[in-house]
Each structure stands twice: as structure tokens, then as C-alpha cells.
C-alpha positions in Angstrom: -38.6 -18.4 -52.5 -35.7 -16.4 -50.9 -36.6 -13.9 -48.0 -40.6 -15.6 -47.6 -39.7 -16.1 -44.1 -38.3 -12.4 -43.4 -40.7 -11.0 -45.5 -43.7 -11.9 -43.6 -42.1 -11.8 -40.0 -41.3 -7.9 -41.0 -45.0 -7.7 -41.7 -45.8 -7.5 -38.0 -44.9 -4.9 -36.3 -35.5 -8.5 -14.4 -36.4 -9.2 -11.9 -37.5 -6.0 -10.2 -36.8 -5.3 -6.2 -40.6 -6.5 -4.7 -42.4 -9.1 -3.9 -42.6 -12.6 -5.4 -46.3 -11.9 -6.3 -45.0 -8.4 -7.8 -45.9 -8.1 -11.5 -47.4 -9.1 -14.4 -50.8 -9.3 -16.7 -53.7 -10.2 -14.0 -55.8 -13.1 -14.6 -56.8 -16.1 -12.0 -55.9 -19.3 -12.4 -58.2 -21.6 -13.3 -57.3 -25.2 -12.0 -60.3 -26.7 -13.7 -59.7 -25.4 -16.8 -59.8 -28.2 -19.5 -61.3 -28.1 -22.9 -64.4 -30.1 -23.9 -63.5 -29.8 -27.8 -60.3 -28.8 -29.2 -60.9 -27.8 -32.8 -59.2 -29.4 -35.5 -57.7 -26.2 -37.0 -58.3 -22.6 -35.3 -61.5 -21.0 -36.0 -62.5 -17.3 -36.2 -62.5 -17.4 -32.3 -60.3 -18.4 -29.7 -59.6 -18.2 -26.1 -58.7 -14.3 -25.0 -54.8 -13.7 -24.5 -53.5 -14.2 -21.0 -49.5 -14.9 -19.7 -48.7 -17.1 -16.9 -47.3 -14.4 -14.7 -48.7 -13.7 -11.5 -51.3 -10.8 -10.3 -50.0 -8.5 -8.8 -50.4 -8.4 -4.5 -52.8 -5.9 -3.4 -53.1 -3.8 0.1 -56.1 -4.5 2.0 -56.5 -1.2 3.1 -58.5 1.7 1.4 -57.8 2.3 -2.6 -59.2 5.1 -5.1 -58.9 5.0 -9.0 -58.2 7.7 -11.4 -58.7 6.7 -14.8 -55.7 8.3 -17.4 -57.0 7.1 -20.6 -60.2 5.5 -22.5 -59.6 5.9 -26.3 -59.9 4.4 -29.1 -56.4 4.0 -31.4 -56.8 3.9 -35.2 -54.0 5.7 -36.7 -50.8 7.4 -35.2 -52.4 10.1 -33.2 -51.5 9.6 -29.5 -54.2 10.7 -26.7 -53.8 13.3 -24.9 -55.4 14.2 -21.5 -54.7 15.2 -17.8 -54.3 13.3 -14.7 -55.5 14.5 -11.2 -54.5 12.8 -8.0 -57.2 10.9 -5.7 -58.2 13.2 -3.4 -59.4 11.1 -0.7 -56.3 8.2 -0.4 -53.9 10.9 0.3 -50.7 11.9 -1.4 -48.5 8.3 -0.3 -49.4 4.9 -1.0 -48.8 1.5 -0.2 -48.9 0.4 -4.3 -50.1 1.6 -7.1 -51.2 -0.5 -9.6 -51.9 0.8 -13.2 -54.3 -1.6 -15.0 -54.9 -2.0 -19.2 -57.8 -3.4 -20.6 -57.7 -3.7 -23.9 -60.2 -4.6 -27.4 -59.8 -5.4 -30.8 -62.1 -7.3 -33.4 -61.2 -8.1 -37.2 -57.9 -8.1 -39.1 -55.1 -6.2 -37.3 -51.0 -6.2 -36.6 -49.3 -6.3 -33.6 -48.9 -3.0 -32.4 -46.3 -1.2 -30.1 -47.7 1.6 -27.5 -46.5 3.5 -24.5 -48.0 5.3 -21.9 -46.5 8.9 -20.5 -47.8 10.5 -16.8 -46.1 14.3 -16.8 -43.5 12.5 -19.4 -42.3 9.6 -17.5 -43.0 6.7 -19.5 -44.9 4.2 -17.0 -45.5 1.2 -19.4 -44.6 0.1 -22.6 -46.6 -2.8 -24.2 -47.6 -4.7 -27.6 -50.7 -6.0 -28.4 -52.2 -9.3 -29.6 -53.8 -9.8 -32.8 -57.1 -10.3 -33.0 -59.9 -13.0 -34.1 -62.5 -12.0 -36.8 -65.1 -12.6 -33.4 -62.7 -10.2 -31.3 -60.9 -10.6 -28.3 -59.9 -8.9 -24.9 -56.9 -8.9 -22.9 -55.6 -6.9 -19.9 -52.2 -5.7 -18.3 -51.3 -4.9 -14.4 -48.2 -3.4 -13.4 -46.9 -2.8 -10.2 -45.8 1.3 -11.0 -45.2 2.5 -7.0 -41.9 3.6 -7.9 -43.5 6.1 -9.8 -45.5 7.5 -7.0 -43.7 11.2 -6.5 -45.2 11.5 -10.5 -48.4 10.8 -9.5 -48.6 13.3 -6.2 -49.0 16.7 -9.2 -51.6 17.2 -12.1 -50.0 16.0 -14.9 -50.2 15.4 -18.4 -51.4 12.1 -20.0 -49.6 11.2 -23.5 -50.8 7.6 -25.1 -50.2 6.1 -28.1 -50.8 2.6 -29.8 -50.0 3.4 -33.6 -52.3 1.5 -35.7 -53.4 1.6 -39.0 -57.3 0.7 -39.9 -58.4 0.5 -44.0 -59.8 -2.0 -46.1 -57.9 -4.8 -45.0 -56.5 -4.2 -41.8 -59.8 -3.7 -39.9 -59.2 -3.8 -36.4 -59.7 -1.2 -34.1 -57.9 -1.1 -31.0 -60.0 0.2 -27.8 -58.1 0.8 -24.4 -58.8 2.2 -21.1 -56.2 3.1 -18.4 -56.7 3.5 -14.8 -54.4 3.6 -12.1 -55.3 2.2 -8.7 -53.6 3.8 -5.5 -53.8 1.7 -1.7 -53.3 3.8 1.3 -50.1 3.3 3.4 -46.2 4.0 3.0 -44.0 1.5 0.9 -39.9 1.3 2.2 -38.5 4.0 1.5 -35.7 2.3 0.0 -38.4 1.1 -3.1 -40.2 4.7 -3.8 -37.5 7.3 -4.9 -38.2 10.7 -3.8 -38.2 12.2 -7.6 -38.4 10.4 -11.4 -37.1 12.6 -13.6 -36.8 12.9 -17.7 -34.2 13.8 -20.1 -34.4 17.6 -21.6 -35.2 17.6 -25.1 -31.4 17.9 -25.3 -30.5 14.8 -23.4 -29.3 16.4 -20.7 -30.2 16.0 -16.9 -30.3 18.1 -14.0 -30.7 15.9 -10.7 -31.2 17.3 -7.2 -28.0 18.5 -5.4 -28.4 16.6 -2.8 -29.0 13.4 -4.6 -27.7 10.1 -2.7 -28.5 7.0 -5.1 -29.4 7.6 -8.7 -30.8 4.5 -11.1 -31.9 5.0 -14.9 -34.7 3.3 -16.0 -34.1 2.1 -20.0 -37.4 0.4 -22.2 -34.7 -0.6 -24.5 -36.6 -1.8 -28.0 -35.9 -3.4 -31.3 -39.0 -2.5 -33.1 -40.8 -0.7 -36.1 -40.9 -3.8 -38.8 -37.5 -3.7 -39.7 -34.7 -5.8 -39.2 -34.0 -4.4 -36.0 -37.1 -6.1 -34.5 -35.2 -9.2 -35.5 -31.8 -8.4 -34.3 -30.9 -11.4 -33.1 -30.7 -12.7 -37.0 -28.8 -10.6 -38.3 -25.8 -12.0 -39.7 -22.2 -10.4 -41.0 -22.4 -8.5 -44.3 -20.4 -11.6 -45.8 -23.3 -14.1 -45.9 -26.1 -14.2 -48.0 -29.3 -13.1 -45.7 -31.7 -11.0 -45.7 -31.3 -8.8 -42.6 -27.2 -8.0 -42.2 -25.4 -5.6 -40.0 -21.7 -5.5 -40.5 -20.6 -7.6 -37.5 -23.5 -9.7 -36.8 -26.2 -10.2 -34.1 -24.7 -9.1 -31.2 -26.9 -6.0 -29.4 -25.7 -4.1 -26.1 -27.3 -1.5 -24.8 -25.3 1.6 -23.2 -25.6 5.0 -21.1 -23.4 7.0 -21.2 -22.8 10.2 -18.6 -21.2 13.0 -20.4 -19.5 10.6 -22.6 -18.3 8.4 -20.0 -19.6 4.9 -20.5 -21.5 4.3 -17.2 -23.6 0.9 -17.9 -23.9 -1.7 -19.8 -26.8 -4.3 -20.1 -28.1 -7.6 -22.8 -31.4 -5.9 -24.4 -34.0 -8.7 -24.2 -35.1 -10.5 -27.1 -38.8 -9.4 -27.7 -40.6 -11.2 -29.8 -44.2 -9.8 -30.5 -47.4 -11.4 -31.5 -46.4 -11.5 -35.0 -43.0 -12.8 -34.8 -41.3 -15.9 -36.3 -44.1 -15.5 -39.2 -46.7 -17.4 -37.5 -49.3 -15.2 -35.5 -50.5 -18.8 -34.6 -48.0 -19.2 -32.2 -49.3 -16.1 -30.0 -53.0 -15.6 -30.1 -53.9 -17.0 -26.9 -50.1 -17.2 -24.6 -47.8 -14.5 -25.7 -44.0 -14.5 -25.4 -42.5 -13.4 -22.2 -42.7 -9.8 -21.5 -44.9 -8.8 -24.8 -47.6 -7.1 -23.0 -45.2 -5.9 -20.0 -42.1 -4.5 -21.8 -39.5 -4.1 -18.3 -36.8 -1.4 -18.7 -33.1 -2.0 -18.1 -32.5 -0.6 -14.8 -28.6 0.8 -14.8 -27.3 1.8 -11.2 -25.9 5.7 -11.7 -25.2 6.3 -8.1 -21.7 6.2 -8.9 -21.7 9.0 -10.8 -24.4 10.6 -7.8 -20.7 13.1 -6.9 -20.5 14.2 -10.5 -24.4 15.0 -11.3 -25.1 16.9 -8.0 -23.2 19.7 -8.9 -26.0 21.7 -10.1 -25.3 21.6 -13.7 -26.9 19.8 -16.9 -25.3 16.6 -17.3 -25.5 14.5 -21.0 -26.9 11.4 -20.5 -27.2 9.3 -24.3 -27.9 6.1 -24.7 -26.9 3.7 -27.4 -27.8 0.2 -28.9 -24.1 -1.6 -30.4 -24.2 -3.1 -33.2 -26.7 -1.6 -35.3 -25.4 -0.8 -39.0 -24.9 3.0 -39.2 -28.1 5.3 -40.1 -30.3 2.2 -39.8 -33.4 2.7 -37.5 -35.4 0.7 -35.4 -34.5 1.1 -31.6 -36.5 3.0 -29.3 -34.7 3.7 -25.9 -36.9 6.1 -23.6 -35.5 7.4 -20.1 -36.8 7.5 -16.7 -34.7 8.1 -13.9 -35.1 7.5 -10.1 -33.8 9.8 -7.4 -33.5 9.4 -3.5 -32.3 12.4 -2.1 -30.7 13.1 1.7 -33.2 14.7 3.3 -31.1 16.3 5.6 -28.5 17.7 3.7 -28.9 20.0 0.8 -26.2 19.1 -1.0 -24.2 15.9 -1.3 -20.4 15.8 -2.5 -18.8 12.7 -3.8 -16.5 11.0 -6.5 -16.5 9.1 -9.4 -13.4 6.5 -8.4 -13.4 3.6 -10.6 -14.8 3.2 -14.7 -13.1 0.6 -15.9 -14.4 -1.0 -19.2 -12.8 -3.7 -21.1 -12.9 -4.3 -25.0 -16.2 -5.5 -26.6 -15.5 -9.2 -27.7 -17.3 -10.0 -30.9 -16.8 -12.5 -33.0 -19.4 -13.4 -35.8 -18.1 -16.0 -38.3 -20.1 -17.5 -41.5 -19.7 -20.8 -42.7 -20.8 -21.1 -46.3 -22.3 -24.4 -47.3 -25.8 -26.2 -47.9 -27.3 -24.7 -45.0 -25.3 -21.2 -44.4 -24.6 -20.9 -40.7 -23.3 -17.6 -38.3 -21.8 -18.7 -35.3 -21.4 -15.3 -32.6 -19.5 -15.4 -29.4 -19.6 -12.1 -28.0 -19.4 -9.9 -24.3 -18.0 -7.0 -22.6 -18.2 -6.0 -18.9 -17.9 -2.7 -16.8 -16.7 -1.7 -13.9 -18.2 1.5 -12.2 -17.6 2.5 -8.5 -17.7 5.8 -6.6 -18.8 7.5 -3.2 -21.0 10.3 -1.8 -20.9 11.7 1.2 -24.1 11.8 3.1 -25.9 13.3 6.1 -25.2 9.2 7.5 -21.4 9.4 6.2 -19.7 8.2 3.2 -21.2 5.5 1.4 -19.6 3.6 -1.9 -21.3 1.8 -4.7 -20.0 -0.6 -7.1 -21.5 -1.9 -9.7 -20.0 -4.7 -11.9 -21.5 -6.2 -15.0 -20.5 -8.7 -17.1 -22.6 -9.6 -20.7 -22.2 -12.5 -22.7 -24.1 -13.9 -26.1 -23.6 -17.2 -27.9 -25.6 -18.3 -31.2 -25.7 -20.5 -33.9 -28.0 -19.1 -36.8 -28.8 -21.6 -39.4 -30.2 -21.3 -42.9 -31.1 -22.7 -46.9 -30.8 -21.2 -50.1 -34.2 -19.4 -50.1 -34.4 -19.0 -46.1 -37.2 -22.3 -46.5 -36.0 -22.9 -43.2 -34.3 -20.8 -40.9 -33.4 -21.4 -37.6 -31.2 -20.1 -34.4 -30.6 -21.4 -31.4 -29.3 -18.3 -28.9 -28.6 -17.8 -25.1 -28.2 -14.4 -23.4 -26.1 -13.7 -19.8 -26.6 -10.4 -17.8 -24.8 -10.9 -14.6 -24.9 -7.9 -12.1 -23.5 -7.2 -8.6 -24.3 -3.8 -6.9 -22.5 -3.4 -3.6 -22.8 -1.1 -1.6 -20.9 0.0 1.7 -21.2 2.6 4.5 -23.5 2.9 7.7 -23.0 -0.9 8.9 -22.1 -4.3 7.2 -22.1 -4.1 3.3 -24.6 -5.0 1.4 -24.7 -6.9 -2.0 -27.3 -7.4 -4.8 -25.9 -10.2 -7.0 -28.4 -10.5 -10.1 -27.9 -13.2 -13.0 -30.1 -13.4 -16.1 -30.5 -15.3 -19.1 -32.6 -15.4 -21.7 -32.8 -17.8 -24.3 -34.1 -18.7 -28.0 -34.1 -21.7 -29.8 -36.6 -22.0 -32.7 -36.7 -23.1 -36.2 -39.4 -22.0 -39.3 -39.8 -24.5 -42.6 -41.7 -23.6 -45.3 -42.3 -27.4 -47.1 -43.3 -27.7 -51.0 -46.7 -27.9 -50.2 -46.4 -24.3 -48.6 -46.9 -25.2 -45.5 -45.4 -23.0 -43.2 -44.2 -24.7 -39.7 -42.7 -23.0 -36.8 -41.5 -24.5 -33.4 -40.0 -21.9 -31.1 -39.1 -22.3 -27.3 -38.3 -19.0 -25.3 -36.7 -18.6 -21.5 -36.4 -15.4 -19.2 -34.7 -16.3 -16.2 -33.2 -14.7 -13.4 -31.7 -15.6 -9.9 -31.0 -13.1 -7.5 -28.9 -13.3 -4.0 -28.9 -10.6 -1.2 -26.0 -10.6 0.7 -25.2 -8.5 4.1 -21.7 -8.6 5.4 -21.3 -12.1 3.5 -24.1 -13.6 4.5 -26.8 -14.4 2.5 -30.2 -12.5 3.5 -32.2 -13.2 0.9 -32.9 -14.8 -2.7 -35.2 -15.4 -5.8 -35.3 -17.0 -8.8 -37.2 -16.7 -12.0 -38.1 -19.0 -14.9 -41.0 -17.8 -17.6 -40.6 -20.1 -20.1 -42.5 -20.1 -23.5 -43.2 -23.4 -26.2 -44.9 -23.0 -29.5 -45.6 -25.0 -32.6 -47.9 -23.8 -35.7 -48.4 -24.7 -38.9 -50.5 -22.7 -41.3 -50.6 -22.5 -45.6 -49.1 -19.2 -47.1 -50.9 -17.2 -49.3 -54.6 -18.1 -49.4 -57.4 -15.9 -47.4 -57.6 -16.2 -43.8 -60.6 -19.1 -43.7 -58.0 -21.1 -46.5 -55.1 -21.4 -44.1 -56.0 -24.6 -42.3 -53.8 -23.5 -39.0 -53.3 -25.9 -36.1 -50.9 -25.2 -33.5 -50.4 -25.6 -29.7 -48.5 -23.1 -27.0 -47.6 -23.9 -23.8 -46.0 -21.4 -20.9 -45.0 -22.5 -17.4 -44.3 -19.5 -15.1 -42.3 -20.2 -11.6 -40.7 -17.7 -9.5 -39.6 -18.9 -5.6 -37.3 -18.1 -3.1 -37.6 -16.5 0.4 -40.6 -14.5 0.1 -42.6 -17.8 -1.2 -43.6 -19.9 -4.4 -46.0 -19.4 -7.5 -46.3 -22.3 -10.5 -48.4 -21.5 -13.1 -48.4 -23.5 -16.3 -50.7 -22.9 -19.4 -51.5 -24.9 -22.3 -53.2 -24.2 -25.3 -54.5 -26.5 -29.2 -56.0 -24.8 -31.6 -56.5 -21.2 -29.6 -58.5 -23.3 -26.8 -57.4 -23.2 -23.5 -56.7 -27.0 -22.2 -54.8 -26.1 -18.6 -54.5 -23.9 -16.3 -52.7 -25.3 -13.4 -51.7 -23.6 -10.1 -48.3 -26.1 -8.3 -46.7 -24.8 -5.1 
């Protein structure tokens, strides 16, 4: 029996500055929504994915759409096509909104794609898996800070690897559009330039660059242990996925070989995961569909890039075993520039890092168990000197990971309970009072799968991505948020028999709240054998 449960989970494949109603898959709420029959086990139908998050707010002013992709993916062949801007909504905008509508009908994996305008990658998503009747789902992301991109012609690169035979039938079917409003956004929320890395990792920013931030879409994936990270355990103790000192992941950039941020990668899990696709066809986990990058403040190293030259800029996941695969970690990064100067000068005063605490320790016994206590923070500060005078950033963050990973002989059941911190304060001083961003996240994982003599495989898994974040000016408290998306599942279906033989049953729940100064959204979903039983809208 040993490694059932890895086996078939390797099978499968931050709050951002905005408003409250910002992000996220768009589907109404439906407050009526209740199920006349609930099935006793799932079907070959079911209810079409959909997440909890909000819409995202639209303009009411003017709008024109460009559509970048409409394709079909069966293999690893990405698209490839041009984009044109709208003539007739002018060259700013108020938002844009890209938009993915997606199809897929038979037997397929969860799949991992990305989407490229002119080489900036603008989303990164998964995909659900489908019913043998098909389903369809859709994605809206707020991507306005990508709008200096989108003023050129530029090239369109897609791709959602997928493999289609015999077996795995399903065909995935996509169409892209992005959706531009008329109007000017703050300044301070559309950077003047998103740039890429060379092919060589280096970057060449603007001279006259003010405030820098690199965009990350840090993820474990590609059906390996990596996309299970977070169960990894210490070469010592008998598991199936080890890495030599455990589960703890961080995620770095580096400038030139200076470390210059550190961040807790979030623990995707895709429609596949924990073995039970059960779990996922109608809610999935937080952030599946929407993959956000890690967003590292640069701007004190803006003195240091703006002298003209190439700068190395590498990014790195610790933790994972040397030569082992499975990370992908593409870079966008956002420049404002002063407008009226064309250069800017400035220093690099303070990189203070202190030592990576890890501790993974097994515990041999009945049920094996990994306890991990681990965390690290940086210290980065440094000025510029601008058109509006000197101006110093700070950026402090602190990391910290706790887990308990519990297992039997066999891995018949295997659970972990796991909590994430990423706590960040970006202050930033010069031209009037200073002003702070203090961000805190946490995400969290406590789940269990069983395997029973009967083969019956059961799964119960509970997921949290939460976030509070305080504006401060001069001390005083100007503005704040907070975020809780949290995900409950529990499925049961039997192992290897055919699809109609499995005799699943399972129910999901998500409730979705996000409040603070700008206003209030509740939304909470429930679902029983793929049938959607709530929909409720609080506030």
C-alpha cells in the first residue's frame, strides 16, 4: 500500500493595492440558489466551477475589447498571436480587465497555463477537471498595472499544456479578451513601464527610475514533489517525497547577488490535489484559477539600477533538494519614473539579513511525524533623490512556518496541519509626513487523507488565505483591509475501478469576506455531490 496516496496526488498536475471589489473569477451571486435534489453520489455532471471572490468593479464610462487569444490546447504547443491596442478608448484607462473563458468535456488533468502580452506574463492559472457532460468556467483579473504593455502592438504567447489520447480525452478550449474603460487610474497604481528579465537575467531599468517593484508568480508545479512541498519531510524519515531539511519553501530575489527580498510562496493546491479531484470540481482552492505573484519592493536598490548598466536579478526557491525540478518563477517588473528628471541618484543604505531558522525533526513511531519550525527576515532600506527631493524606502519582512506532518506505514493516512506568516512593512519618507504599508498574511492547511480496507479513499481538507493590511501617514492610521478566503472539503471515492464504479460523494464549502474602509463583501458557497446548495451574499 505504501506511497497510494502520493502516487495518485502526483497524477495531477496578497492583497493587491485596489479596491475592495478588486479581483477575482467573475460570477453573480445567486441568493436563491438552493438545490431541489442533491444526488446521492456525483454523476457525470455537476455544477460549473466558480470561487467566492468578488467581480471585479467596472468604470461606467466608455470600454472597447481586443481579444488576445481563442484556441484550442491539446498538447504543449503554446499560441501565438499579436495584440493591437483599441483604437477608439484611447491610449490610458481607467481599468483594464482581462477576462478567461474556458471549456473542457471528458477525461482530463488539471492543467497549468500562462498568458504573455510583449513577454510580460499577465496571468497565470490552473484549470478544473472536467465532467464526462463538460463544464465551463471563467477568470477576471483586474491587470491596469499592466497598462504601459498594452499602449504598443505586441506579441501574444499562451499556453495550457495538455495532453489528449485514448484516455485522457479532454480538450481544453479558451478565449482571452482584454477589456479597456476610458479614464486615468492614480498614478501611484499604473507604473510608467513593466519590464522583463533578458534571456540572461539581467535588467536594465530607466535612469531615472524613482520606485521599482518585482512582480514573482512563484510555483510549485509539474507533478512532482515540488507541487507538494509542503510534505516533504527530512531525508531521515521514511516518505515518499524528501528534501534534505524538510518542508520549509522561501522564495528569494536577489540584485547582483545581494539578497534584496524575501517572501512565504503560497501553498497552491490545484484541482487534483490531496488525491481527490472530488474535492474541487465545483469550488476550487483559493487562488487556483488566479495564481497572484509575490510582489517584492526594489526601490531600495532604485540608486544602484539607475545607473545605466545591466543588473542580475535571480530568483530562487530554499529548500529544494539540489538538481530537483519543479518551480517556475517568472518576472515582471514595475517602474515609475521622475518625469522631470532624467536621471535619478541614490543609495543602497541598509541589507541586513539574519540567518534562515529551520528546524525539521522526525519522530519515528506508529504514526511517523515531522515537526518544522522555520523563518528568516530582511531588512532592506535606501534613498533616491528625486525631482521632489530625497525620499527613503524601507522595507522589512519577517517569514515564519510551523507544521506537524503526520503519517502510517503505507501513507494509508497522511495528514498535516501547517500555518504560514508573511508580515511586511514598506515605509516610506520624503515630501510630507511618512507613509507606511503594514501587510500581514497567513495562509493555512490542515487536512488529512485515509485510505480504509475497503479502499475507500476519504479526504477532509480546510484551506485559509488571509491578509490584513494598515495604512499609516505620519502615525496615523489612514486606511485598512482585511482578507479571509477560506476553503472546506470532504470526499470520499473507491480506488481503482472505472470512473461510473467510484461511488463519490463529497461536499465543499468556501466563504469569501474582505472589509475595511473602502466597504464589505460576504460571499459563502456550498456545494453536495457537485450541486450547488448556497450561494449567499452577507454585508
Amino acid at each position: 500500500m505504501r506511497n497510494r496516496i502520493v502516487m495518485s496526488m502526483l497524477a495531477g498536475a496578497t492583497l493587491l493595492a485596489g479596491t475592495l471589489l478588486g479581483a477575482g473569477p467573475a460570477q453573480a451571486a445567486d441568493p436563491k440558489a438552493q438545490a431541489a435534489d442533491v444526488p446521492a453520489e456525483f454523476g457525470t455532471d455537476w455544477h460549473d466551477p466558480l470561487t467566492a471572490a468578488p467581480p471585479i468593479a467596472k468604470p461606467a464610462t466608455k470600454s472597447c475589447q481586443v481579444t488576445l487569444a481563442d484556441t484550442e490546447f491539446r498538447d504543449f504547443t503554446p499560441y501565438e498571436g499579436t495584440y493591437t491596442p483599441p483604437k477608439a478608448c484611447g491610449d490610458h484607462w481607467s481599468k483594464v480587465v482581462l477576462r478567461l473563458d474556458g471549456t473542457v468535456k471528458g477525461r482530463q488533468y488539471d492543467r497549468l497555463g500562462y498568458l504573455h502580452v510583449g513577454g510580460v506574463e499577465i496571468l497565470r492559472t490552473s484549470t478544473p477537471e472536467p465532467s464526462p457532460d463538460g463544464i465551463t468556467w471563467s477568470v477576471e483579473k483586474d491587470v491596469t498595472r499592466y497598462s504601459a504593455t498594452f499602449r504598443s502592438a505586441q506579441d501574444v504567447e499562451m499556453l495550457i499544456g495538455n495532453v489528449v489520447d485514448d484516455t485522457y480525452t479532454g480538450v481544453i478550449g479558451v478565449k482571452a479578451t482584454l477589456t479597456f474603460y476610458e479614464g486615468r487610474p492614480p498614478a501611484a497604481q499604473t507604473p510608467d513601464r513593466v519590464l522583463t528579465l533578458a534571456a540572461d537575467s539581467t535588467l536594465t531599468t530607466p535612469r531615472n527610475s524613482e520606485r521599482v517593484v518585482a512582480e514573482v508568480y512563484a510555483t510549485g508545479s509539474g507533478g512532482g514533489c515540488e507541487e507538494f512541498w509542503y510534505l516533504a519531510v527530512p531525508d531521515a524519515a521514511p516518505y515518499s517525497c524528501q528534501a534534505d531539511k524538510g518542508p520549509y519553501r522561501e522564495v528569494q530575489i536577489k540584485v547582483d547577488g545581494q539578497l534584496a527580498g524575501i517572501a512565504a510562496p503560497f501553498p497552491n493546491v490545484w484541482t487534483g490535489g490531496w488525491s481527490d479531484p472530488f474535492l474541487w470540481y465545483v469550488i476550487p482552492g483559493p487562488r487556483a484559477f488566479d495564481v497572484k505573484p509575490i510582489a517584492y519592493d526594489l526601490t531600495p536598490f532604485a540608486g544602484l539600477l539607475d545607473d545605466g548598466r545591466p543588473h542580475r536579478v535571480d530568483v530562487s526557491v530554499v529548500g529544494v533538494p539540489e538538481g530537483q525540478s519543479g518551480w517556475s518563477a517568472p518576472v515582471n517588473v514595475l517602474v515609475w519614473q521622475d518625469a522631470k528628471r532624467a536621471q535619478v541618484t541614490g543609495k543602497l543604505t541598509v541589507d541586513r539579513a539574519g540567518e534562515i531558522a529551520n528546524s525539521s525533526t522526525y519522530t519515528p513511531g506508529s504514526q511517523e511525524r515531522v515537526d518544522t519550525g522555520a523563518g528568516h527576515r530582511l531588512t532592506v532600506a535606501g534613498y533616491v533623490d528625486t525631482s521632489h527631493g530625497r525620499v527613503t524606502t524601507t522595507v522589512d519582512r519577517t517569514l515564519a512556518n510551523t507544521s506537524v506532518h503526520r503519517w502510517t506505514d503505507g501513507e494509508n493516512t497522511d495528514g498535516l496541519d501547517a500555518s504560514w506568516t508573511d508580515d511586511e512593512s514598506v515605509t516610506v519618507d520624503g515630501r510630507g509626513p511618512a507613509r507606511t504599508t503594514a501587510t500581514h498574511r497567513t495562509y493555512t492547511m490542515n487536512g488529512e487523507t485515509t485510505i480504509g480496507t475497503d479502499d475507500r479513499l476519504r479526504t477532509v481538507l480546510t484551506l485559509g488565505d488571509r491578509a490584513a493590511v494598515v495604512d499609516t501617514r505620519d502615525g496615523r492610521r489612514t486606511g485598512w483591509s482585511r482578507l479571509d478566503d477560506t476553503y472546506s472539503g470532504d470526499a470520499t471515492y473507491t480506488l481503482g475501478v472505472p470512473r461510473d464504479q467510484r461511488h463519490a460523494v463529497g461536499t465543499s464549502s468556501e466563504r469569501y469576506r474582505l472589509y475595511g474602509s473602502g466597504g464589505c463583501y460576504d460571499r459563502s458557497l456550498k456545494t453536495v455531490q457537485g450541486v450547488l446548495t448556497e450561494d449567499r451574499l452577507g454585508c
